[in-house]
N, C-alpha and C positions, 0 to 999 in steps of 0.2 A: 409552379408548385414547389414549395419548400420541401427541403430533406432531413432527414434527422436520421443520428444513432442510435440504434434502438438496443437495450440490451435483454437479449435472449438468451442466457446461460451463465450461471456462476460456475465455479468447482475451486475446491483448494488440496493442498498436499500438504503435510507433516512430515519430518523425520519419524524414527519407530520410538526411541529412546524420547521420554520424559524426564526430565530434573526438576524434584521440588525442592524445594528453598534450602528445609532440612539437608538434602543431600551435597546442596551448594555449601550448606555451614558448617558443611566435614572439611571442605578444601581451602575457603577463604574464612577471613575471621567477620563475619557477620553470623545475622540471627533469624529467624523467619519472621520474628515479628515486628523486626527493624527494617525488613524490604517491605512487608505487607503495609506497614502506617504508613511509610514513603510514598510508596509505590503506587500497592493495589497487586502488586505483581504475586502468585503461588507458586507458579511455574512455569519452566519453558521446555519447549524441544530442540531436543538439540543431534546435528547432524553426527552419522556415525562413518564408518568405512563402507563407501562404495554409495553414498549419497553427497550429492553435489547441488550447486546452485539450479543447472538441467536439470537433473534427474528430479528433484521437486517440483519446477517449472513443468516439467512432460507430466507429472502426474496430477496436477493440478490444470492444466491444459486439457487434458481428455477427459476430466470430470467438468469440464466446461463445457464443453462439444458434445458431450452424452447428453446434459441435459437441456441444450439446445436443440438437440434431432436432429444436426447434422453431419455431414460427412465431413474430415478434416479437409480432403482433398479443396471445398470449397472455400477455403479461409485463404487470402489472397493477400491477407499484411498482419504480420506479426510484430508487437512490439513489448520488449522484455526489459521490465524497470530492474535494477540490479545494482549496487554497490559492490557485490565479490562476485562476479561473473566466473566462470567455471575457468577460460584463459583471458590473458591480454587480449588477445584477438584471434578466430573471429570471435563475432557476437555469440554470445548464451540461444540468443534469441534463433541461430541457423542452426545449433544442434535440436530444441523443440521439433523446428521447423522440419528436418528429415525423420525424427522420430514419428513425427504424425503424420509421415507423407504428406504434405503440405507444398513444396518444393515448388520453385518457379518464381513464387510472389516475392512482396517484401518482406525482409526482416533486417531487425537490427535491436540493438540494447539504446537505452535512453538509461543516464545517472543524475538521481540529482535526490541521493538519499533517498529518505525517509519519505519527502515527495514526489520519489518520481513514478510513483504508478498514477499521481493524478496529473506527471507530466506527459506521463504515455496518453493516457486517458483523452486530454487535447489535442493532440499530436492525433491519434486515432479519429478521434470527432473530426477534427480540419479534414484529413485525407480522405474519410469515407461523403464526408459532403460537397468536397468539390471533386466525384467520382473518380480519385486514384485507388481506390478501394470497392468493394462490395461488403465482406466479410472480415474484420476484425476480430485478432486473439489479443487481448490486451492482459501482460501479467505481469507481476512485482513476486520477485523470488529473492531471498537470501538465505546465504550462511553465515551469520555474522559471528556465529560462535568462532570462524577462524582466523578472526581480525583480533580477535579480543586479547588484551590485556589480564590471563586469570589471577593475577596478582593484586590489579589494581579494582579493589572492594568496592568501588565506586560507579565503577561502570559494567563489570562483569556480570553482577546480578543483572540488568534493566533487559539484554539482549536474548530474543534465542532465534531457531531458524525455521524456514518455512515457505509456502507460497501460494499463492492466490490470482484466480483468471478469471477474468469473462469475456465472454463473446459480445460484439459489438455486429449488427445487422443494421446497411442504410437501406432508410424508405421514406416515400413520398407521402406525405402528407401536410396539409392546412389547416388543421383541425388542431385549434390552442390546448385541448386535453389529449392530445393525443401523446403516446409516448417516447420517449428520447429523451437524449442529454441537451438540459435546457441551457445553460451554459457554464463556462468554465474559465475561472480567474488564477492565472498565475504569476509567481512571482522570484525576485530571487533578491540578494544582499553580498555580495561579495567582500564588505567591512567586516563582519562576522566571521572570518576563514576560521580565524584558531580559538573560537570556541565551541566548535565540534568539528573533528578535520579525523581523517588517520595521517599518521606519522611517518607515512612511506610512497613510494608510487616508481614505476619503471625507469621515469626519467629524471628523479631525483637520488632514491637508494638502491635504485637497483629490487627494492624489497616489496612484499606488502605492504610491513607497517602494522601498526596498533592503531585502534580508536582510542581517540584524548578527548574530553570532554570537560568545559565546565559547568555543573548543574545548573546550580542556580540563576546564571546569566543566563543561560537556553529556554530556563522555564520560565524567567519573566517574559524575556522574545515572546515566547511560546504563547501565552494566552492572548496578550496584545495584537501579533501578529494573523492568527486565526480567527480572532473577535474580526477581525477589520476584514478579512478576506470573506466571512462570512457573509457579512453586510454587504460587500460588493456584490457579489452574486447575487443577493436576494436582489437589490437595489434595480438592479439590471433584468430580472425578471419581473420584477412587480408583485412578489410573493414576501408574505411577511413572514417569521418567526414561528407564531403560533400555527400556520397552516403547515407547514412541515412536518410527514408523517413520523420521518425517523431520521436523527445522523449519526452518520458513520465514519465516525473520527478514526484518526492515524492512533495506535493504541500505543504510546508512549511510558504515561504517568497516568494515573487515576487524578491525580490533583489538577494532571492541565488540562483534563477532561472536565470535572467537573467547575476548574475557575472558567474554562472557553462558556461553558454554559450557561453559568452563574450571570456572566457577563451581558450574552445575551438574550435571556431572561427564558431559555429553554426550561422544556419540563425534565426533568433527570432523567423519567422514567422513557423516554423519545429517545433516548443516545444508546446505541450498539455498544456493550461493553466485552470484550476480550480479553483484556490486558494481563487478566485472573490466569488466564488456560496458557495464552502462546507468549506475555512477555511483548516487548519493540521487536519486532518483525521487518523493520526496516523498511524498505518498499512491498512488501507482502501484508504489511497489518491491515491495510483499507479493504482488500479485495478477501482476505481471510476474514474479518469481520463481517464485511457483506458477504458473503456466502454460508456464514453461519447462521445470519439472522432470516435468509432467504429459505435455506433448508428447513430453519427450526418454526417456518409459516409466520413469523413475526411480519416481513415483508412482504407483502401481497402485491399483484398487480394493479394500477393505477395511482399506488399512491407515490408520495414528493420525497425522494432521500438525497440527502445533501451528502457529499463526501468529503473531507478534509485532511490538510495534513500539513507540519514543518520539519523542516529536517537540516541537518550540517550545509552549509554556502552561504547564509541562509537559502533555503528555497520554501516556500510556501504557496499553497493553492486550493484552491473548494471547487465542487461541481455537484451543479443541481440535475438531478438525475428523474421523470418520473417512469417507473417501472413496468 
């Protein structure tokens, strides 16, 4: 009998502090209605004192596990997608872990930007199906307002912070509707480093660093790259386009949201949009979207959601989900 990952609980976490556009175009020289045509982008959240990459993660965590129904204590592998982890080491991913009483299992952080909640995602799938797991926390948390460059009007608008989980449950079944993660395409580019990178790291400056970015080249990647990853997945399921109930794209740009779609000949109205409320979330926008569209009844049980995303290495990856 086959097994699958089955997911039983979303939950996400916010910072308290909102910034809209207006209040960004007191400090840098931009305009609201030059991020909104670009973008898509209103506003973001943004972290204050005494919130952290964790602290998001934990609260985004236990709103996962409440609406699961069960106890943390049974969650036996944690994996916490993160670009600004709380320290170098350890992982983001062991302080969740003792905050939920969790303790014993696995954990650990996985990076790979803006993808790496759908690198956790895999990473989760593989270990709970070939039974090194029972119970998965799978989350994508960041603070990327503290990487940022607030000088540079280019890239300071697109970010804010946040974080987003679900629970991952394996079970047996053969049954071709039944539910679980149908599968999951990944990928990466290491040609691409320096056009989305930060500018620092332990064992070069000693420093954090700033994110550096160049637009343009990332948004052409960006559609191209995600078209293709699309199609693979579906490819590899035997599910077309049009059956697909909903996707849940990485919430970057509204433009590469809608060229991803355009491309493959999605209905608009089918794509989870966020981008408006929380901004690039970094590894948090997939799991913050999906849980807003779960909460908000959009997302029901049985139906086919795709998840995707690209992000700085390049890394890119989808995963077809049915609910």
């Amino acid at each position: 009998m086959g097994r699958r990952s089955v997911l039983i609980g979303t939950g996400s976490g916010l910072p308290a502090r909102v910034v809209s556009n207006a209040e960004l175009a007191q400090q840098v020289d931009t305009t609201d209605e030059w991020i909104v045509e670009r973008t898509g982008i209103r506003q973001r959240y943004i972290a204050g004192e005494g919130e952290t990459t964790a602290t998001l993660a934990i609260i985004a965590a236990r709103n996962a596990v409440a609406a699961a129904g069960i106890e943390p204590s049974s969650i036996d592998l944690i994996i916490l997608a993160t670009a600004t982890p709380d320290q170098t080491f350890p992982a983001s991913a062991t302080i969740v872990q003792e905050a939920l009483g969790a303790c014993g299992g696995i954990a650990f952080d996985v990076a790979a930007v803006c993808s790496g909640f759908l690198y956790a995602l895999g990473v989760a799938d593989s270990m709970l199906r070939t039974g090194m797991a029972r119970r998965a926390l799978v989350i994508g948390a960041e603070t990327f307002s503290r990487i940022l460059d607030w000088e540079d009007r280019t890239t300071c608008v697109l970010f804010g912070d946040g974080a987003g989980a679900i629970v991952l449950e394996a079970r047996d079944s053969d049954a071709p509707d039944a539910p679980g993660v149908l599968a999951t395409r990944l990928h990466a580019d290491g040609t691409h480093n320096q056009l989305l990178f930060v500018d620092g790291g332990p064992s070069t400056t000693g420093t954090v660093g700033k994110v550096r970015m160049k637009g343009k080249e990332v948004f052409r990647h960006a559609v191209t790259n995600l078209a293709d990853v699309l199609r693979e997945v579906l490819e590899e399921t035997g599910i077309t386009a049009d059956q697909l109930d909903w996707v849940v794209p990485h919430q970057a740009n509204k433009r590469i949201l809608d060229g991803t779609a355009k491309k493959l000949g999605l209905a608009p109205e089918k794509v989870v949009i966020t981008v408006d409320q929380h901004a690039n979330t970094s590894a948090a926008s997939v799991p913050l979207a999906l849980d807003v569209a779960v909460r908000d009844g959009r997302i029901k049980p049985g139906q086919l959601v795709m998840l995707e995303a690209m992000g700085g290495g390049f890394t890119w990856g989808a995963s077809l989900i049915r609910v």
